[in-house]
C-alpha positions in Angstrom: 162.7 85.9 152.6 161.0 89.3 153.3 162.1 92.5 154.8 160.2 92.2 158.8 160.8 95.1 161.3 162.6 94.3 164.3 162.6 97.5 166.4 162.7 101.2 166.4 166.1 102.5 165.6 166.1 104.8 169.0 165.4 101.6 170.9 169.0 99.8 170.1 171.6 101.1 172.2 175.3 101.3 170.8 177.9 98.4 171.3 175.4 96.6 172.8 173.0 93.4 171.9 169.2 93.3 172.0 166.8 90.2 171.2 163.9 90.7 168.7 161.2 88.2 167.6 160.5 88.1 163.7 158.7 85.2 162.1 159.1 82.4 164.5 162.9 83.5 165.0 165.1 84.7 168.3 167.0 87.3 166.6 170.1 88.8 168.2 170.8 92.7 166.8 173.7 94.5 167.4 174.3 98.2 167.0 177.9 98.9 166.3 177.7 102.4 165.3 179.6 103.7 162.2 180.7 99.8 161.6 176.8 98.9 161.0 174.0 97.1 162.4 174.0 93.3 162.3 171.5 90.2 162.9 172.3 86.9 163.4 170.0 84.1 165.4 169.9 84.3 169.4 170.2 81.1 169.8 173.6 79.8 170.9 174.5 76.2 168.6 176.4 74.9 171.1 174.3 74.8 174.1 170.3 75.3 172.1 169.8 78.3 174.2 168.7 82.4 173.5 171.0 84.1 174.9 173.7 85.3 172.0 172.2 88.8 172.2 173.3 89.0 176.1 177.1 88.3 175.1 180.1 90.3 175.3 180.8 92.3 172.0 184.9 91.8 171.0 187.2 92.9 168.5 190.1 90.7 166.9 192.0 92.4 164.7 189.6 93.5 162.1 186.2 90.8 163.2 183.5 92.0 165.3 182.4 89.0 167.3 180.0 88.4 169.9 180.8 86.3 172.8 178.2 83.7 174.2 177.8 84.0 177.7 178.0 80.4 178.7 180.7 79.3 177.2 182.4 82.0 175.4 182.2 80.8 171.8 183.2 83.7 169.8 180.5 84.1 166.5 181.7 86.2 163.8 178.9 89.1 163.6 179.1 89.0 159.3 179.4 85.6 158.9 178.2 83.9 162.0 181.1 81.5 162.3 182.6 80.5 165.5 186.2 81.4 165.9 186.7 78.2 168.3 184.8 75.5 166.3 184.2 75.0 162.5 181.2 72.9 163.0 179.5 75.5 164.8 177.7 78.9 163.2 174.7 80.9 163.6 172.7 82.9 160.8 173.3 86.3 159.8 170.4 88.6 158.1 170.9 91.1 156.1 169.7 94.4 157.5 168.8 97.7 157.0 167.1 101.4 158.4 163.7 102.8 156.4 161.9 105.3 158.6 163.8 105.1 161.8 163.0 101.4 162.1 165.3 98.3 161.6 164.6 96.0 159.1 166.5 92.3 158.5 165.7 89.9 155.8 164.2 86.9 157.6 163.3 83.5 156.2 159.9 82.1 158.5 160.1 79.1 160.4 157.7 76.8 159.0 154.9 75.7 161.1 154.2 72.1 162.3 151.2 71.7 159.5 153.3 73.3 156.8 156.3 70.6 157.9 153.5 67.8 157.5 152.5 69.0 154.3 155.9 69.1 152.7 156.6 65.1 153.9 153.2 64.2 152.3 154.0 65.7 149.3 157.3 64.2 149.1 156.0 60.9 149.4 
């Protein structure tokens, strides 16, 4: 994992989600003010589409979830666990601010060569 900037701090506006692209990944980042920043992926497990950083940001009782915006799955913004569904979660990133920039710990995707490589190695 390494540290990968995702956007200027000025450019993520409060209670609100934006979508980043770090290392092959759809991130989702939300900005909830004095309650933190968080990451988690932008793509939605149960339908396989972006769009997790468009959804409507709820409270329940002390959880910060976002909502997905086709089917309103609720996804746990620290642990990315759906309230609805135990089978279904996202990944969170850990993240931080260095220089007015946003920063989250990303893993890469690995590319189609890299995947081949692996195989033939295993075998």
């Amino acid at each position: 994992m390494s540290w990968v900037t995702l956007c200027e701090e000025a450019a993520l506006p409060s209670n609100r989600g934006v979508a980043a692209w770090a290392l092959g990944k759809a991130i989702a980042l939300f900005n909830m003010g004095d309650k933190g920043i968080f990451a988690l992926d932008n793509i939605d497990p149960a339908t396989g589409v972006s769009v997790l950083s468009r959804g409507l940001i709820c409270e329940l009782g002390n959880q910060m979830y976002v909502s997905s915006p086709i089917h309103k799955q609720h996804y746990d913004l620290q642990t990315g666990q759906c309230l609805e569904s135990a089978t279904l979660k996202v990944n969170c990133y850990e993240v931080k601010k260095l220089q007015g920039k946003i920063l989250a710990k990303v893993t890469s995707v690995p590319t189609h060569i890299e995947q081949q490589s692996s195989q033939s190695e295993e075998e």
